[in-house]
C-alpha positions in Angstrom: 0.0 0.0 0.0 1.0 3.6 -0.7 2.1 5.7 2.3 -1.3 7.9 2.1 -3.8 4.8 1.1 -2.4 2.9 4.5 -3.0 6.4 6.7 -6.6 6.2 5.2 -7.0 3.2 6.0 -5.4 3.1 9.8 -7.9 6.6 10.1 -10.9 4.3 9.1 -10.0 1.2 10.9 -9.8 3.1 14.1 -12.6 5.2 13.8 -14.8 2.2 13.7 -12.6 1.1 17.2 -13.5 4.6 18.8 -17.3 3.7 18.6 -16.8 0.0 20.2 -15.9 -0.3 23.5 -12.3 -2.5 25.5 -14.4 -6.0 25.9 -15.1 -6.1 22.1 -11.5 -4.9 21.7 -10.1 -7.1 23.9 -11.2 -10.0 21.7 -9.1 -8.9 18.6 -5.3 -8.1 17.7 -4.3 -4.9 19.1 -8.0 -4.1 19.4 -7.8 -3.7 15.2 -9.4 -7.1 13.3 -8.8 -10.6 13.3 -11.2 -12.1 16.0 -10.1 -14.5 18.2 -12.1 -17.6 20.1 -9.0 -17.1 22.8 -10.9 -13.9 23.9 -7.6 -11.7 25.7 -6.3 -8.8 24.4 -2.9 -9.9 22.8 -0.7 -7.2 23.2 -2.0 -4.4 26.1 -1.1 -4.7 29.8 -2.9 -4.2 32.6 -3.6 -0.7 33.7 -5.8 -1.6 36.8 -2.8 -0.8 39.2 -1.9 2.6 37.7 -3.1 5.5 39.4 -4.9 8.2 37.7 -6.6 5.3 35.0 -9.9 5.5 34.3 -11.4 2.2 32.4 -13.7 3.5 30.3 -10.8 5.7 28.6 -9.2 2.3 28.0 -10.2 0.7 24.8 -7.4 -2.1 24.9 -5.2 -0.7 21.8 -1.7 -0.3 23.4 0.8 -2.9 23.9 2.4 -1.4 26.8 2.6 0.5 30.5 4.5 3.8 29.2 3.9 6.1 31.6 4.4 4.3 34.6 8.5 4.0 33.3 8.1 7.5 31.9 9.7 10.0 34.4 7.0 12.5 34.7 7.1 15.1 37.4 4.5 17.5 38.7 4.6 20.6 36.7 5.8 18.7 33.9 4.0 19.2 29.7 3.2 15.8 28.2 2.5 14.9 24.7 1.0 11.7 24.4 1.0 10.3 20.7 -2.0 8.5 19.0 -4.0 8.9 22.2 -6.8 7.6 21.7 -9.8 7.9 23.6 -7.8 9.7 26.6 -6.3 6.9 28.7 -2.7 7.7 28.8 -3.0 11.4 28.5 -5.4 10.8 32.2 -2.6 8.6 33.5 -0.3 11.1 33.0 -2.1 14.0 34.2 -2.2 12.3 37.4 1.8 12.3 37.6 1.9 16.0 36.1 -0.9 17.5 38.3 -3.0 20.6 37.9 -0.3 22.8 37.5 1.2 20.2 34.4 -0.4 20.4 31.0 -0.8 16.9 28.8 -1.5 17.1 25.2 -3.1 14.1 22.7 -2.4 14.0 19.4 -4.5 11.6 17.2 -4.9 11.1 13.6 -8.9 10.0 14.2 -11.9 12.7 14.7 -13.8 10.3 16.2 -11.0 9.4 18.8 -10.9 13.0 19.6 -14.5 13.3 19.9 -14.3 10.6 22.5 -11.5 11.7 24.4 -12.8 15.2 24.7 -16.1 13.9 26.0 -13.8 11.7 28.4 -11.9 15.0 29.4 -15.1 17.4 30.0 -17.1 14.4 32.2 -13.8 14.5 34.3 -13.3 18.4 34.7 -9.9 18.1 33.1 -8.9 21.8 32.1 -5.1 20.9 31.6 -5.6 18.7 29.1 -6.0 19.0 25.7 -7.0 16.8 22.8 -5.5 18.2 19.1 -6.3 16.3 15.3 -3.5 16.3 14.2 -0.6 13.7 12.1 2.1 12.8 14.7 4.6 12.9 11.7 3.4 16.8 11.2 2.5 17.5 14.9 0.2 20.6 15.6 2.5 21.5 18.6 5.0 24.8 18.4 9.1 23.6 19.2 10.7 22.8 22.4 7.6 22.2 24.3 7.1 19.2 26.2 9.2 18.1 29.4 8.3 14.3 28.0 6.5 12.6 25.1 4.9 9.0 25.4 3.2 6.6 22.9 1.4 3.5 23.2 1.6 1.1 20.5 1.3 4.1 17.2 4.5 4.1 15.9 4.0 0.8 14.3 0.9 2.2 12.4 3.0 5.4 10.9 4.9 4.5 7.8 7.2 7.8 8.0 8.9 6.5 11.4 11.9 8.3 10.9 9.5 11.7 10.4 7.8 10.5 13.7 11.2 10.9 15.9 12.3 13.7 14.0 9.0 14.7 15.1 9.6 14.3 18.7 13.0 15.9 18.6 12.1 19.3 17.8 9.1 19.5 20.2 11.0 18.2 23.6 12.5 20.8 25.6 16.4 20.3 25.4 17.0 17.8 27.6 13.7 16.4 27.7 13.1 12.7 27.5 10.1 9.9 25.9 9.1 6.4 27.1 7.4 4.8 24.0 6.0 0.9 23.7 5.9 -0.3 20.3 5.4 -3.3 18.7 9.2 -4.4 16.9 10.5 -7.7 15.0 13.1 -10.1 14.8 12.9 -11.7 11.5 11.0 -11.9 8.7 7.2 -11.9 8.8 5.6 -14.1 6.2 4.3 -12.0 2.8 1.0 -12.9 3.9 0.9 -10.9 7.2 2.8 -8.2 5.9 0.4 -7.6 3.1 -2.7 -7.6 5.2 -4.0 -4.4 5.9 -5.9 -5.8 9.2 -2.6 -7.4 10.3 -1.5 -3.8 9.5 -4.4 -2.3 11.8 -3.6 -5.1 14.2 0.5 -3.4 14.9 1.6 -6.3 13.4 2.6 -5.8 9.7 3.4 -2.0 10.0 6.4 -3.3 12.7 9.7 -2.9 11.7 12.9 -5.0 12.9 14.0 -4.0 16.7 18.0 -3.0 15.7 16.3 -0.8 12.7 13.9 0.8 15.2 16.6 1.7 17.8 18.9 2.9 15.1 16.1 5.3 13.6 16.2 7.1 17.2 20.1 7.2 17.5 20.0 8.6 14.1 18.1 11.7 15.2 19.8 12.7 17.8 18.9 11.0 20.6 20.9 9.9 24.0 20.8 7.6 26.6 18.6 5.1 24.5 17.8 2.1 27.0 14.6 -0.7 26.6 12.9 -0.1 30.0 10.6 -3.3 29.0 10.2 -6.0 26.3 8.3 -8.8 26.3 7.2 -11.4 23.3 4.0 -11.2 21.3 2.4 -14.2 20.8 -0.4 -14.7 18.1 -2.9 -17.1 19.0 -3.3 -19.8 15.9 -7.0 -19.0 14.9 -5.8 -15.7 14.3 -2.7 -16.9 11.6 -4.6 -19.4 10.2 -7.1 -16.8 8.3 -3.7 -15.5 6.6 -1.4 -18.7 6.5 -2.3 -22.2 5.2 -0.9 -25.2 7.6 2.2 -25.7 6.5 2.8 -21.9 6.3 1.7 -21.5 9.9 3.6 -24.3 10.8 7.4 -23.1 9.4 6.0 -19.6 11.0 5.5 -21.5 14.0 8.7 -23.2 14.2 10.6 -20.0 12.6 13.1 -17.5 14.4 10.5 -14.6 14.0 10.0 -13.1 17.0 7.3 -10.1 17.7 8.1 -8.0 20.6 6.3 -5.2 22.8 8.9 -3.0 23.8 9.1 0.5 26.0 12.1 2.6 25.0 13.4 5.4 26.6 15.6 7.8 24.5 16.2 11.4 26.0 17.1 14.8 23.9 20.3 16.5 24.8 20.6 19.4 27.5 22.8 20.9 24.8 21.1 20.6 21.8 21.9 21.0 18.1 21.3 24.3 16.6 18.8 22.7 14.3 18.5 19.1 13.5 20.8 16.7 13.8 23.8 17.2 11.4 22.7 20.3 10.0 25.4 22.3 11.9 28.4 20.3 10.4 
């Protein structure tokens, strides 16, 4: 698929998801397509410990906990990207406070619809739901104190533009805790063409050492995986993609599909501009 014909479809795909609610998400690949009879959400984790969640903000899409590892301080401005229906922009306003600020950026009007509602029922004044791409963010430079994401990344094809993205709007010095969904290996051809395997933040994932190096490349320090942990695809799920003996050498493969939370931080003394422009 073309780079805009796989946004358009990502933008549809989840605006049906922001009008269902976590149970019926729960039953499906990163809350996206490909029911399963093994109803559990395959990739999120659980938020019920976490203070300042709120459930029905939840709709079982991430693959992750990032703002429990992400550092934030009272006072602090967040941007949370892809977020939803609200859940970890609420998380985080709970570590930020009243006198922090927490900005959501998603692609989908419904999902910002929804996490407004979510927002105003609450009272929340400090934070702020924007329509916006996360590879063109709606957010002046040098902003945020720390960026999260939940399981997005792997739906953007420009994920170089993403970082480069999240560069120029942390403060110098400034950090993010992202969970994304990375590989080891090759997918089959049949997963990677499928644009609900795609919606699912399977197909759009790109290998782990690639990933990391795409956020060294732009300028980031102090790059360190706070959390991985393997993804694994229940059978009735592969087996409307693969044949048997497909599934079975996928099965018995080296492919591995990870969850993992990286934290990369931007450098006190920052580049004039972006990185290497100053040479």
């Amino acid at each position: 698929m073309s780079h805009d014909t796989t946004k358009e479809m990502v933008r549809q795909k989840y605006t049906e998801i922001a009008a269902q609610d976590k149970d019926t998400n729960a039953a499906s690949c990163c809350g996206a397509g490909g029911c399963s009879t093994e109803v559990y959400n395959i990739m999120s984790d659980d938020y019920a410990a976490i203070e300042g969640y709120h459930p029905d903000a939840d709709l079982g899409l991430g693959c992750g906990l990032p703002t429990q590892f992400a550092g934030i301080k009272p006072g602090d401005t967040v941007i949370d990207l892809g977020s939803g229906a609200g859940n970890d922009c609420f998380v985080a306003r709970h570590e930020t406070g009243e006198n922090g600020k927490v900005i959501g950026i998603d692609f989908t009007p419904a999902m910002i619809e929804r996490a407004r509602a979510n927002a105003e029922t609450r009272g929340f004044n400090n934070v702020e739901f924007r329509q916006g791409d996360i590879e063109n963010m709606p957010v002046t430079s040098n902003v945020a104190d720390v960026v999260v994401s939940n399981c997005v990344l792997n739906l953007v094809p420009n994920k170089d533009g993403v970082f480069k993205e999240v560069f120029r709007v942390l403060k110098a010095g400034g950090h993010f805790s992202i969970s994304d969904i990375v590989l080891e290996g090759a997918l089959p051809a049949e997963i990677r063409e499928a644009a609900e395997m795609y919606a699912g933040c399977v197909s759009g994932a790109i290998q782990k050492s690639e990933y990391l190096q795409l956020i060294e490349n732009n300028g980031f320090t102090g790059i360190k995986i706070q959390k991985e942990k393997k993804i694994t695809i229940p059978d009735d799920i592969l087996s409307g993609y693969l044949t048997p003996e497909q599934l079975h050498t996928f099965k018995n493969s080296q492919t591995g599909i990870f969850s993992i939370t990286v934290y990369a931080q931007k450098p006190a003394e920052a580049p004039c501009c972006a990185p290497g422009c100053c040479n």
